[in-house]
C-alpha angles and dihedrals in degrees: 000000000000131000094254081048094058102050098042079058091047095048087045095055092042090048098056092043081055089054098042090062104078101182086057095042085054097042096043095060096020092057093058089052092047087047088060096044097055104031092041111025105028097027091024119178121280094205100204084022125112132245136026108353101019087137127089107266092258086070086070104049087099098046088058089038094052090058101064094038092043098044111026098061093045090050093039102042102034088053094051089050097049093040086059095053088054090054102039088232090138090065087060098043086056078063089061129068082247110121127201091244086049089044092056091043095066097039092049084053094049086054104039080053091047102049082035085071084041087054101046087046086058106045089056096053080046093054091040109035097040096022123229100277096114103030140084119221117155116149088259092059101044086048083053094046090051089062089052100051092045083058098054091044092058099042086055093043091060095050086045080059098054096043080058096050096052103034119089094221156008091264087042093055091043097053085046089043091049089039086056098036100053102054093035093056091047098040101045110075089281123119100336108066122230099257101053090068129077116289088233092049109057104081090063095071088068077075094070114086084204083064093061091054093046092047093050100048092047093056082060108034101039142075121181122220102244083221100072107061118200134171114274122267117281081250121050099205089077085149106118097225083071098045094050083048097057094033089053090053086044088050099058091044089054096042090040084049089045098053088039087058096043093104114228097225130003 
């Protein structure tokens, strides 16, 4: 079998154990419509305003968009490692031609599938529940935020993959994978704005690769009413070609160190 062979049969098999579970198949699309409901109906945006959401609600499509691809990979990927510690499945897979970096592969397909169909999920109750007035949504962009989003994944997908290398469980790699995600999804041009953190600390958020993807997306999907003025962003290079750029480089260390941290027996 070769090698494209392996890992469609991989994904396959991943993708059917995702579907049998019925509780995970619910949450994980139900989670991104509950997220809308309450951030942009119930809390809603104050554009001029202070605070948290004193942006048009365009300015948040990244934010929503960053949840499911932040959390969803760490969770998915770091369980099924670790799963497959607890059940020594990794000593039989070193019997078979699969190799880690195959076995991530598919895995990282299966889940860039999966929070594709999230995504998707999110941009229509954008669309429907705050209007387009602020976003951008032509078919390029969407093409170009697809590819953002695959990266992310990916990225994520890879740490998912260490966290379940070094922890000793499932409930060790969720509490990691919830200690890394929080301040990660608050802290990386998300959903607070630049100015409203320290000055010193500004420079720190460059550090977060989620930054690079919210930066980025924004850059496509949103268009700022010249009427609202706010500071600039903590990085100047806000244009999305360099943030694909970083977050694809990004992209190959995470899933290198993943594959790397995929044990090859238990």
């Amino acid at each position: 079998m070769t090698a494209t062979g392996r890992v469609r049969a991989e994904a396959s098999a991943a993708w059917r154990s995702f579907t049998r579970r019925r509780t995970a198949v619910f949450f994980t699309f139900f989670f991104p419509v509950i997220l809308i409901l309450i951030f942009a109906v119930l809390v809603q945006t104050n554009p001029g305003g202070g605070g948290l959401f004193s942006r048009p609600s365009g300015y948040y499509l990244p934010g929503y968009l960053a949840v499911v691809v932040l959390f969803t990979p760490l969770s998915r990927v770091g369980s099924e490692v670790a799963r497959h510690r607890e059940g020594n499945r990794f000593e039989k897979l070193a019997t078979t031609p699969l190799s880690r970096a195959e076995w991530l592969l598919a895995h990282t397909l299966v889940n860039v599938a999966i929070i594709g169909i999230a995504g998707l999920l999110i941009l229509v109750l954008m669309a429907l529940v705050t209007g387009t007035a602020s976003l951008s949504l032509g078919p390029a962009n969407l093409a170009l935020v697809a590819v953002f989003v695959a990266f992310a994944v990916a990225l994520f997908c890879g740490l998912g993959a260490v966290l379940g290398g070094l922890a000793d469980s499932q409930d060790g790699v969720i509490a990691a994978s919830n200690a890394i995600a929080l301040p990660l999804l608050f802290l990386s041009e998300t959903f607070v704005t630049p100015d409203l953190l320290p000055e010193w600390f500004r420079p720190a958020v460059n550090l977060s690769p989620l930054a690079y993807f919210a930066r980025g997306v924004r850059d496509l999907t949103y268009q700022p009413q010249t009427k609202y003025a706010f500071p600039p962003a903590a990085s100047p290079f806000t244009d999305w070609p360099t943030q694909l750029a970083v977050l694809a480089v990004l992209t190959l260390a995470f899933f290198v160190a993943g594959t790397y941290a995929i044990p090859r027996t238990d």
